[in-house]
N, C-alpha and C positions, 0 to 999 in steps of 0.2 A: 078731608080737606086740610092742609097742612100749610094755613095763612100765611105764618110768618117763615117759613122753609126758605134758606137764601141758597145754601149748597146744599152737594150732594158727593160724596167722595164713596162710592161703593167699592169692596175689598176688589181685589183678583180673587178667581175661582166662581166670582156669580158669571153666570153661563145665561141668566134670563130676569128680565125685569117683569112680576108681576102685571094682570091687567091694573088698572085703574092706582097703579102704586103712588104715583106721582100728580094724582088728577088734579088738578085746580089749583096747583100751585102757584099761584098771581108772582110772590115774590122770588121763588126759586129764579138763579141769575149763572152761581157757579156749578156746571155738570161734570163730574170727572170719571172718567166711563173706564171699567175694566176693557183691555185686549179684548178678552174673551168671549165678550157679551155678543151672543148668537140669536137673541130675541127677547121684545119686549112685545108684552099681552095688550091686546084691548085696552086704547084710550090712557095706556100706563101715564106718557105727557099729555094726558086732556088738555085743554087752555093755559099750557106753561107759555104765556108769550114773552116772559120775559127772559128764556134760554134764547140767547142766538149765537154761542161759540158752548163747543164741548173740549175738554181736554181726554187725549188718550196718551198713555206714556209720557206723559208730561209734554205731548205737545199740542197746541192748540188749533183750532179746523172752528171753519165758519160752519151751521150745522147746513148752509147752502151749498158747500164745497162738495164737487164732485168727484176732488180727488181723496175725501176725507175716508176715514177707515169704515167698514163695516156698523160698529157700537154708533157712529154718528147719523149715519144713512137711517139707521133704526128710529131714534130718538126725534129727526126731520118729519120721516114718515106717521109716528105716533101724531107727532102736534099738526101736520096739513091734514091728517084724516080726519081732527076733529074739525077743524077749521071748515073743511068742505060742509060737513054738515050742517054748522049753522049757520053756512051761507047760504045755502039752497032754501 
């Protein structure tokens, strides 16, 4: 768990974000997401509720945006899977 985590600026060339890399991050707020990124594992955003805009290429996408790139799509889908879960 990485409490006080606000950003996140991962190089170009990660191609994949770890399961559980980002779990529980309460304060993480700034996302800024390599191009490249093609998959993130198991729960990587567990309960990140305070992500709701990612940056790619310097530009910014709501992570609800369905026109937003790939790395965003990823990172939406991480955090609603958890969310399902402990709604049920």
């Amino acid at each position: 768990m990485c409490e006080y985590l606000e950003q996140v600026l991962p190089g170009e060339g990660i191609d994949r974000i770890e399961s559980y890399t980002f779990r529980r991050c309460h304060s993480l707020e700034y996302l800024g997401l390599p191009s490249g990124l093609q998959a993130a594992g198991y729960d990587a955003f567990e309960e990140c509720c305070s992500v709701k805009n990612a940056w790619v290429d310097g530009t910014e996408y709501r992570l609800r945006d369905r026109n937003a790139p790939r790395p965003v799509a990823l990172v939406l889908e991480s955090i609603s899977a958890s969310r399902r879960r402990y709604i049920q």
